[in-house]
N, C-alpha and C positions, 0 to 999 in steps of 0.2 A: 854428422855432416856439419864444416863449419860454415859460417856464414856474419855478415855484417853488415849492420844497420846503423844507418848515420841517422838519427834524432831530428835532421832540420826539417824545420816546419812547410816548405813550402815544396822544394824536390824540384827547381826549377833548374837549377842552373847546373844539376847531374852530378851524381857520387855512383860509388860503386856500393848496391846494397847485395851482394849474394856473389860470392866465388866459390865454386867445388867442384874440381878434380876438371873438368875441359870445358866448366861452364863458368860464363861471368853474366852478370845481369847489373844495368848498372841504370836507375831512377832518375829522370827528369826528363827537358824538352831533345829528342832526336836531333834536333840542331844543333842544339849545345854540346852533347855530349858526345858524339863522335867523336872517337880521335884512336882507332885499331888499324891494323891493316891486313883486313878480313880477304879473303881468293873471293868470296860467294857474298853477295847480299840477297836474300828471299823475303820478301815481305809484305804485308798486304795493308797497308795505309787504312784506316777507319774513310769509307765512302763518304761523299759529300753530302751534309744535309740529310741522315740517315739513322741517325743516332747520336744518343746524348751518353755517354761515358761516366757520367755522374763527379767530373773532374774541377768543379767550376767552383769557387768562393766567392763571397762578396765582401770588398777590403775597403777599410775607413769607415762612413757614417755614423751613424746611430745605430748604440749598439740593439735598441731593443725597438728598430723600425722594421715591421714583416714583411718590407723589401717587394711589393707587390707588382703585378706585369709579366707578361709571358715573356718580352724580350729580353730577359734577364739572362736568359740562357746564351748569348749574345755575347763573347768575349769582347770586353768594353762599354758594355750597356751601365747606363748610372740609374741608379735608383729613382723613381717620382717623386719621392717625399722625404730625402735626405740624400748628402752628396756621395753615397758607399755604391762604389763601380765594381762589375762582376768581371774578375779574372777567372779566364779558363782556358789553359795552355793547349786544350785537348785539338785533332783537328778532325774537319769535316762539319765544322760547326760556323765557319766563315759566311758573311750576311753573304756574299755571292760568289760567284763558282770561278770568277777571275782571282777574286782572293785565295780560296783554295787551290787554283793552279799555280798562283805564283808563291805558295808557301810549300808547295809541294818542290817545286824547282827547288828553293833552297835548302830544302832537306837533302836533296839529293846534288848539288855543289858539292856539298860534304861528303856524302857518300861517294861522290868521285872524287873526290882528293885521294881519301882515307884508301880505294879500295885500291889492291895489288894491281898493277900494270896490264895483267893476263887477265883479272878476275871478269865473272858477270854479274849482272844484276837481274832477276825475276823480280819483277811485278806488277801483283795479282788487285786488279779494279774492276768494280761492278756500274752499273750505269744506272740513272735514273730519269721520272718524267716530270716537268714541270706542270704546273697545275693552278687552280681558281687559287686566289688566297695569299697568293706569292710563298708557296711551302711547294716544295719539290717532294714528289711521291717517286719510292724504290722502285727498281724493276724486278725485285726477287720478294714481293710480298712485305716486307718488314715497315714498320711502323716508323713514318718520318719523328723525329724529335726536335724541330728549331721551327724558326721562322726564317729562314735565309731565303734569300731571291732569287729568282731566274728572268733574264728579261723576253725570255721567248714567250707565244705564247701558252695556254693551258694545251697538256695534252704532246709535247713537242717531245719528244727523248733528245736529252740534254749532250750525250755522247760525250760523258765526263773522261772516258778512259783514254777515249783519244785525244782528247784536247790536252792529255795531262802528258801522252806519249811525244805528242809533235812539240809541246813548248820546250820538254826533256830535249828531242832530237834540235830544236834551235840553240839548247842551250851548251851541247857541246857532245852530247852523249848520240852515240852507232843503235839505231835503232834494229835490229836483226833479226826478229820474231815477235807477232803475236798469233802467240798460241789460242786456242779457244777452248774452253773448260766449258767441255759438255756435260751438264748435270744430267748422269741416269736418272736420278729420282729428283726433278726440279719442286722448287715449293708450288701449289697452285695458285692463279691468280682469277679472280672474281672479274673479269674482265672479256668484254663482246664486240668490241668494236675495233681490237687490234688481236695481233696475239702472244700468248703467252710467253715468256721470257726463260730460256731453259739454259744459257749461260754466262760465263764471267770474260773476262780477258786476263792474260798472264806474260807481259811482253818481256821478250830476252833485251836487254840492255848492256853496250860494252864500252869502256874508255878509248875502243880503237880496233882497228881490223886486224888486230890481230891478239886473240885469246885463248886461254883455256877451254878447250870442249873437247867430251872422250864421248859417244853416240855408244859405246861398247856395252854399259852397265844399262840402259834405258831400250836398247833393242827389242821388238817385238818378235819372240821365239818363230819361226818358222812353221807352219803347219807339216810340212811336206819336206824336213831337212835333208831324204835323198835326191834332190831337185835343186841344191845350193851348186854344184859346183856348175852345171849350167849343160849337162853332157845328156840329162835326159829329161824331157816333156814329160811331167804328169799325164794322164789323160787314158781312156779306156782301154781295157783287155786286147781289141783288133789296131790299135794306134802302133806299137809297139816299142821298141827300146829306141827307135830313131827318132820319134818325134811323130808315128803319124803319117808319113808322107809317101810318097812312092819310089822307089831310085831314081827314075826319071829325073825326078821335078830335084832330087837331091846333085845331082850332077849339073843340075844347072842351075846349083847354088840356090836353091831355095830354104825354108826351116819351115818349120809348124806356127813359126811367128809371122812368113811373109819374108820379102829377099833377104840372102844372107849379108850380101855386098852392101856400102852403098861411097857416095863420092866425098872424100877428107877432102878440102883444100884449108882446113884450118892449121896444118902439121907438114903438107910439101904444096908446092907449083901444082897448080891445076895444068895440065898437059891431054891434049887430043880430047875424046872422052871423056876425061878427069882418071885419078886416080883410084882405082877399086881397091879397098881394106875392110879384111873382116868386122865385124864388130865386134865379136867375142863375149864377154860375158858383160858389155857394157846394157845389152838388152838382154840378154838369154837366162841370165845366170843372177841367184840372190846372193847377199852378203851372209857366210855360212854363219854367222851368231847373230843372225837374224835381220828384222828388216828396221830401216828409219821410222821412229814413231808417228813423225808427221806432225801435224800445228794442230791437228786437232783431238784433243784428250779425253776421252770420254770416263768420267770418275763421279763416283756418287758420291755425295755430301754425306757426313756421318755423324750422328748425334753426340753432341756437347751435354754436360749439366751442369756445369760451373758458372760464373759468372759472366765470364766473358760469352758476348751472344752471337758473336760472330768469325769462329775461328774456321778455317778453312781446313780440307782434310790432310792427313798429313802426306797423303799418295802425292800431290801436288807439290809439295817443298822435297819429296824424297827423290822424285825425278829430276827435280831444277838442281839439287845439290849435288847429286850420283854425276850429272853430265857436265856439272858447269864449276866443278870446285873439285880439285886433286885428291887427292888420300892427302890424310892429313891436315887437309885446310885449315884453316879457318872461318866461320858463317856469322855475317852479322844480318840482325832485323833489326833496324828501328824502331820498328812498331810492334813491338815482341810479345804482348798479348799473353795470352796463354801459353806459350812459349811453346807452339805445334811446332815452329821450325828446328828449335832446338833439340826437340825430339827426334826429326829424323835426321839434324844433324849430328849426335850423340849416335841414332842407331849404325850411321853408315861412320863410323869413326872420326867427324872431325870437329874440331873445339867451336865453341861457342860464344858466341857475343849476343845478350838483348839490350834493349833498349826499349823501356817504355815510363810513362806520365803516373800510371796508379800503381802504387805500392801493393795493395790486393790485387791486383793480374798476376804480379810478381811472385807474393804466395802462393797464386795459383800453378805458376808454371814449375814453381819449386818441390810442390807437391804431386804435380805430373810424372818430373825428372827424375827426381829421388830415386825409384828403384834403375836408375839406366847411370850412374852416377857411384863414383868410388864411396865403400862402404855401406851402398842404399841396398833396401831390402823391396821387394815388390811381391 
């Protein structure tokens, strides 16, 4: 497998480090470095205030000052005891959560430039609670890492997801789903006095009302597929092939759902009475390859060991890419992580674009891909 490594020292302003066979991975800030033009973007942004990525340097001062202070973690924080200021391009590390929205907005400008006219965008945001201390504490157990503000007060759930959805939909983008990502197996929380936190949000984002979406590949199979065309009621042994009913109540237009009729004036002139039209398989009858999944997902989280401590599963980017990116697409993440998306978009056939800050995630995802990838062995 080939692959290539650009030497610069800092990875900020984006190079291409890794291309093989429908994967490209390419190192620096998601801002900077867009520039594909992907059908699909999936990705789940680092939460706010949530986590430290371990992305950060301290540039200038004194070389052999031990740089002391927690606020260090602080992209632009300066040193106490010499003039050496901590750059750290990473996000979710913003002193407050107006910051992270509005670096979030401009990642995603880009991302609507870059993306196809049809394409969508998934993304997947977890929430968290403001607290004593001025440090924001998770809503899924995990250990805060900064000192960033919140001006509510303690104890307030912050409702990062949607602030970050609605400033997106001011900023030009079709807001047209949030999904809910139900954790079967949620982390627990040591916590009495609200309750415990069992999911994420996953919102469908579009350039416009009119996109790409196939519902065919993400349907939920039917239990009962002799009941699709709509001609016969499930239901007990004495019911029987009609629905249940008695001739009677059938001749007078009845069904096992309640009347068969009822009044359109959406399609002709209301006249006398109104217009009587069957309904047909608008109520009766399911979609034979199954049913609409619905906004809400229920998917268990699946264990990681690598570095990255927060990848998401991959049943969640396989559903978002399967209905919202053609055969053959293209899938970009900005925030490409371990590279789960590029997994499931590899597994369902379409090329790949990441984008991420640390060089080691990058490893990591390469090390993921490898066997799903020309020439790789697994």
């Amino acid at each position: 497998m080939n692959g290539h490594r650009d030497q610069r020292p800092d990875g900020l302003a984006g190079y291409e480090y890794h291309r093989s066979g429908p994967v490209t991975l390419y190192l620096g800030d998601a801002r900077r470095v867009l520039a594909a033009m992907p059908d699909a973007v999936v990705t789940s942004p680092p939460f706010w205030s949530l986590r430290d990525y371990g992305t950060g340097r301290w540039s200038g001062g004194d070389f052999d000052c031990p740089h002391p202070g927690r606020q260090r973690r602080l992209n632009g924080a300066r040193c106490v005891r010499c003039p050496a200021v901590w750059i750290d391009p990473q996000y979710g590390l913003e002193s407050t959560i107006e910051q992270y929205v509005d670096r979030l907005v401009g990642v995603f400008d880009e991302v609507r430039r870059v993306l196809s006219p049809t394409g969508t965008c998934w993304l997947n945001l977890g929430d968290s609670y403001s607290a004593p201390g001025r440090r924001a504490q998770p809503t899924s157990g995990a250990t805060p890492a900064t000192n960033t503000a919140s001006m509510l007060p303690a104890k307030n759930l912050i409702g990062v997801p949607w602030r970050v959805a609605f400033a997106l939909q001011t900023s030009g983008w079709w807001l047209r789903n949030a999904v809910i990502w139900s954790k079967t197996n949620p982390m627990p929380e040591s916590v009495a006095d609200r309750l415990s936190t069992t999911y994420e949000l996953l919102f469908l984002l579009t350039t416009s009302q009119n996109y790409y979406f196939d519902l065919d590949p993400i349907r939920v199979p039917l239990a009962r597929p002799e009941a699709a065309d709509g001609t016969r009621i499930i239901g007990g042994a004495r019911k029987g092939a009609t629905g249940g009913i008695g001739p009677t109540a059938r001749r007078r237009g009845a069904t096992a759902y309640g009347g068969k009729y009822t009044t359109d004036t959406a399609t002709e002139p209301r006249a006398g009475a109104g217009n009587l039209k069957p309904l047909g398989h608008a109520h009766t009858a399911a979609h034979p390859r199954g049913r609409n999944p619905g906004d809400v997902w229920r998917i268990a989280t699946r264990p990681y060991r690598g570095s990255h401590v927060a990848p998401f599963p991959i049943d969640l980017p396989l559903r978002a890419i399967a209905a919202g990116c053609p055969p053959g697409g293209v899938v970009l993440d900005p925030f490409s992580g371990a590279g789960t998306t590029g997994l499931a978009a590899t597994r369902l056939g379409r090329r790949y674009i990441g984008v991420d800050i640390a060089a080691r995630f990058h490893d990591e995802a390469i090390t993921r891909l490898r066997p799903h990838l020309p020439g790789g062995s697994g």
